[in-house]
Backbone as CSV, one residue per row, in Angstrom:
resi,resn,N_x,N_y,N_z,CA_x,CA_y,CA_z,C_x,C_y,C_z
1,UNK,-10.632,0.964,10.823,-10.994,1.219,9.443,-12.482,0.856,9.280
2,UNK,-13.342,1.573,8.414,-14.472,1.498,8.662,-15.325,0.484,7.892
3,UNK,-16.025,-0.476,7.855,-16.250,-1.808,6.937,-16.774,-1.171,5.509
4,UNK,-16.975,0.177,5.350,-16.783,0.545,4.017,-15.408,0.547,3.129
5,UNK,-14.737,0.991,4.154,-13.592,1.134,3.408,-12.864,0.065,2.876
6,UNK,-13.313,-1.205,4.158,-12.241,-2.105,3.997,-12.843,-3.079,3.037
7,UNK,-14.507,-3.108,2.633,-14.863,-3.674,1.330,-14.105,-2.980,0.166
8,UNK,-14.348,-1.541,-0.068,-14.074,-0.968,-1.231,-11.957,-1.060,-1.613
9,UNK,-11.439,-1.824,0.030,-10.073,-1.959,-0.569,-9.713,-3.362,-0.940
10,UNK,-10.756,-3.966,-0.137,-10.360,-5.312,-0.598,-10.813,-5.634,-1.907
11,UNK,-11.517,-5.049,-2.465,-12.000,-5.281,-3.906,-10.507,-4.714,-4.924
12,UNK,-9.860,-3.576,-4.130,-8.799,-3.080,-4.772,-7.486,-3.861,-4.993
13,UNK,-7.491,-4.519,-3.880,-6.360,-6.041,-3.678,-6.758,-6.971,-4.513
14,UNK,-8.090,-7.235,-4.676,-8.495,-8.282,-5.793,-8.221,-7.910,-7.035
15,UNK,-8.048,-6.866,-7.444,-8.113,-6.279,-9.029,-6.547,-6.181,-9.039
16,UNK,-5.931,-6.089,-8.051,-4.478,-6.082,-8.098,-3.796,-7.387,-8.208
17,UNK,-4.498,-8.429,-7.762,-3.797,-9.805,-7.601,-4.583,-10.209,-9.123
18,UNK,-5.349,-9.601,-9.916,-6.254,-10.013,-11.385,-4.628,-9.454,-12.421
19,UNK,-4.294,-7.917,-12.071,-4.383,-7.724,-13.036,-3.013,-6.692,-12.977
20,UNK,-2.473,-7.101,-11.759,-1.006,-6.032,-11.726,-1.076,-4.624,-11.641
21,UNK,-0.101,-4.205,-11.910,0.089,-2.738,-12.051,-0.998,-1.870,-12.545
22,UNK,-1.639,-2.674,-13.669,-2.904,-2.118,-14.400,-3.994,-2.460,-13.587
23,UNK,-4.189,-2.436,-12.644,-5.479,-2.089,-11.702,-6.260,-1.034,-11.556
24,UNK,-7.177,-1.086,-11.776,-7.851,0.002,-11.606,-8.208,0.514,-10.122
25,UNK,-8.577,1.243,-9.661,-8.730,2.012,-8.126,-7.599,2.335,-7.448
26,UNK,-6.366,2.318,-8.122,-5.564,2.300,-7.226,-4.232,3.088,-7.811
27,UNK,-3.111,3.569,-7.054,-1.628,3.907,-8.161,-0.540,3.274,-7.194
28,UNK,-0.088,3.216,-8.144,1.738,2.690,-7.436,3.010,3.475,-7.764
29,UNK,3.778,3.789,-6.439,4.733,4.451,-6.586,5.780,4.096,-5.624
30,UNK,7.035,4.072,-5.993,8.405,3.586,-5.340,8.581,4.691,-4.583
31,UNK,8.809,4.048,-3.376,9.413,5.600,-2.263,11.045,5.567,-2.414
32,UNK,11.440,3.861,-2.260,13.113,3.779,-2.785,12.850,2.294,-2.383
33,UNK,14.282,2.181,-3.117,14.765,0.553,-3.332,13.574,-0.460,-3.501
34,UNK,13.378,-1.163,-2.194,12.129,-1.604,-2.441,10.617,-1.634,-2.071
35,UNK,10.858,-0.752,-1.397,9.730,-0.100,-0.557,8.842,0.620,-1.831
36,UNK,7.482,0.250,-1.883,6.346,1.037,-2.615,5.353,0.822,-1.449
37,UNK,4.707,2.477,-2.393,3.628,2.817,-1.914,2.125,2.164,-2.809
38,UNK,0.994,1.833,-2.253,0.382,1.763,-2.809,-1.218,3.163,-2.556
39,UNK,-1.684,3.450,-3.279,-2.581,4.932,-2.983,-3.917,3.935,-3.206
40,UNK,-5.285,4.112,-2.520,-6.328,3.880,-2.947,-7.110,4.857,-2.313
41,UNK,-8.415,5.066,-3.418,-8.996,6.018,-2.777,-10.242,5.299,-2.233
42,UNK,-11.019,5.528,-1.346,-12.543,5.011,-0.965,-13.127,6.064,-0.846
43,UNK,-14.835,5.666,-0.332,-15.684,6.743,0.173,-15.097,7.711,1.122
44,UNK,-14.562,6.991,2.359,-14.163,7.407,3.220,-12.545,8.437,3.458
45,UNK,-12.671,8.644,2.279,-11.016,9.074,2.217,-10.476,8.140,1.320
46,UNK,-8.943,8.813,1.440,-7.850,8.001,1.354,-6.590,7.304,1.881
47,UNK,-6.374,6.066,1.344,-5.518,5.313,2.354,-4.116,4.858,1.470
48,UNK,-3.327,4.465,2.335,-1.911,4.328,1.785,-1.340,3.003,2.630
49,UNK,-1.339,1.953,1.520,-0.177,0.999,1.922,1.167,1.111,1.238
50,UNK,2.680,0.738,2.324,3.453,0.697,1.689,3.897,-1.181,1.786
51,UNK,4.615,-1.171,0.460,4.739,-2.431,0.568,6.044,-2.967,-0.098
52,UNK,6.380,-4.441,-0.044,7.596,-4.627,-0.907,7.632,-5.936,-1.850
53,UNK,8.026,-6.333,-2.614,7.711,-7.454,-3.672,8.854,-7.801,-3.888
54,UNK,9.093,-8.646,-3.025,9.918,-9.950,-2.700,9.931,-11.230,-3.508
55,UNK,9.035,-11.570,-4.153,8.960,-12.835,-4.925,8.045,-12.186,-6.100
56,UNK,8.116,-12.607,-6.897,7.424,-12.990,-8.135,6.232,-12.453,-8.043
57,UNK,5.138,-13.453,-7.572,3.532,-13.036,-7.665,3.328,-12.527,-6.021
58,UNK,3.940,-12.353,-5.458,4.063,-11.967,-3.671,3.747,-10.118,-3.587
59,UNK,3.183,-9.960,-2.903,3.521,-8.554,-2.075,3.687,-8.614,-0.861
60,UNK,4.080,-8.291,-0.320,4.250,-7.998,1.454,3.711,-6.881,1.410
61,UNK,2.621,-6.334,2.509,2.003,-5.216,2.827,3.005,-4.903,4.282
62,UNK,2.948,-4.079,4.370,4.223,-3.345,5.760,3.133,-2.903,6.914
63,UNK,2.975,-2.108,5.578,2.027,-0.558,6.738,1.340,0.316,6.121
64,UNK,0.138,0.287,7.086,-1.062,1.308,6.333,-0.992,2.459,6.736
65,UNK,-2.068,3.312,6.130,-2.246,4.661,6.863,-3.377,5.453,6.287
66,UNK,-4.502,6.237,7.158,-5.170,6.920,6.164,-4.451,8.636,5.608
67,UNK,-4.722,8.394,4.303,-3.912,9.951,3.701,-4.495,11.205,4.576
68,UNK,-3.181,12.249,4.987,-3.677,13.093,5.351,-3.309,14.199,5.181
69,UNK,-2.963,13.929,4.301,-1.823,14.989,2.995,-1.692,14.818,2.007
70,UNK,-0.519,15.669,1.330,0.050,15.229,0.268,0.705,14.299,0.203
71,UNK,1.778,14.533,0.725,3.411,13.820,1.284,3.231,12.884,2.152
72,UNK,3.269,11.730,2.191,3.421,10.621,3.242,4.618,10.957,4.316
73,UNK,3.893,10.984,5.634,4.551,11.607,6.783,6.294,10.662,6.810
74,UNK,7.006,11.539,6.861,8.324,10.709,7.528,8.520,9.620,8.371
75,UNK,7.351,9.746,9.369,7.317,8.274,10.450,6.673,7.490,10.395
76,UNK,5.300,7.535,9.032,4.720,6.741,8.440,5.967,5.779,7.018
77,UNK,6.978,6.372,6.601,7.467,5.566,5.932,8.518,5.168,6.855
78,UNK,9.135,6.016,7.887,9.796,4.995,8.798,9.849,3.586,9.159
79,UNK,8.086,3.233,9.753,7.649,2.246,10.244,7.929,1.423,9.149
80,UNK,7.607,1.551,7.971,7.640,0.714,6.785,8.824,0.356,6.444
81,UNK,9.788,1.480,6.838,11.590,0.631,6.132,11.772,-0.302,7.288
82,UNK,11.483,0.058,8.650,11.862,-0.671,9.891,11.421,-2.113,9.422
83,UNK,9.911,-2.025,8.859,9.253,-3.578,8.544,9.409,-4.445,7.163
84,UNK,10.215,-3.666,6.421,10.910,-3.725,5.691,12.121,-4.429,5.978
85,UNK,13.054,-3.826,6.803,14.068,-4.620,7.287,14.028,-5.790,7.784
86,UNK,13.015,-6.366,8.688,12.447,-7.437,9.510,11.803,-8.539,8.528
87,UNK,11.451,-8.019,7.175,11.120,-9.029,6.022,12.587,-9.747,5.711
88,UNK,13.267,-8.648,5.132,14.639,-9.203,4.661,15.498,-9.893,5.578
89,UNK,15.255,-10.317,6.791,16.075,-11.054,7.439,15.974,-12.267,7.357
């Protein structure tokens, strides 16, 4: 990931741990149960964490990816239920 990107996301994690759902740079969307996606865009493109919220003020990040579509690939959310599962144990 390129040290642009990963300034312009970590600023996006900061505004997310400020200010929740209402963050700016960023959207959130449930793929199922508890698995979400998170969308941010940078210079460089766009990137996709999925993640799960397990506690209260907690996120667990799973798995990244840069967007290369519309649709988040099938084996990109694979990896994420797999690491998903390995949280909940």
């Amino acid at each position: 990931m390129p040290k642009r990107d990963r300034a312009e996301i970590l600023a996006v994690f900061s505004e997310i741990r400020t200010h929740g759902f209402a963050a700016m740079g960023c959207q959130f969307r449930q793929i199922d149960g508890k698995l979400w996606e998170i969308k941010v865009r940078t210079a460089g493109g766009g990137w996709r964490f999925f993640y799960a919220s397990l506690a209260a003020d907690y996120i667990y990040v799973l798995h990244s990816y840069k967007k290369q579509g519309q649709k988040a690939p099938p084996k990109e959310i694979e990896v994420a239920r797999k690491r998903l599962k390995e949280v909940l144990k």
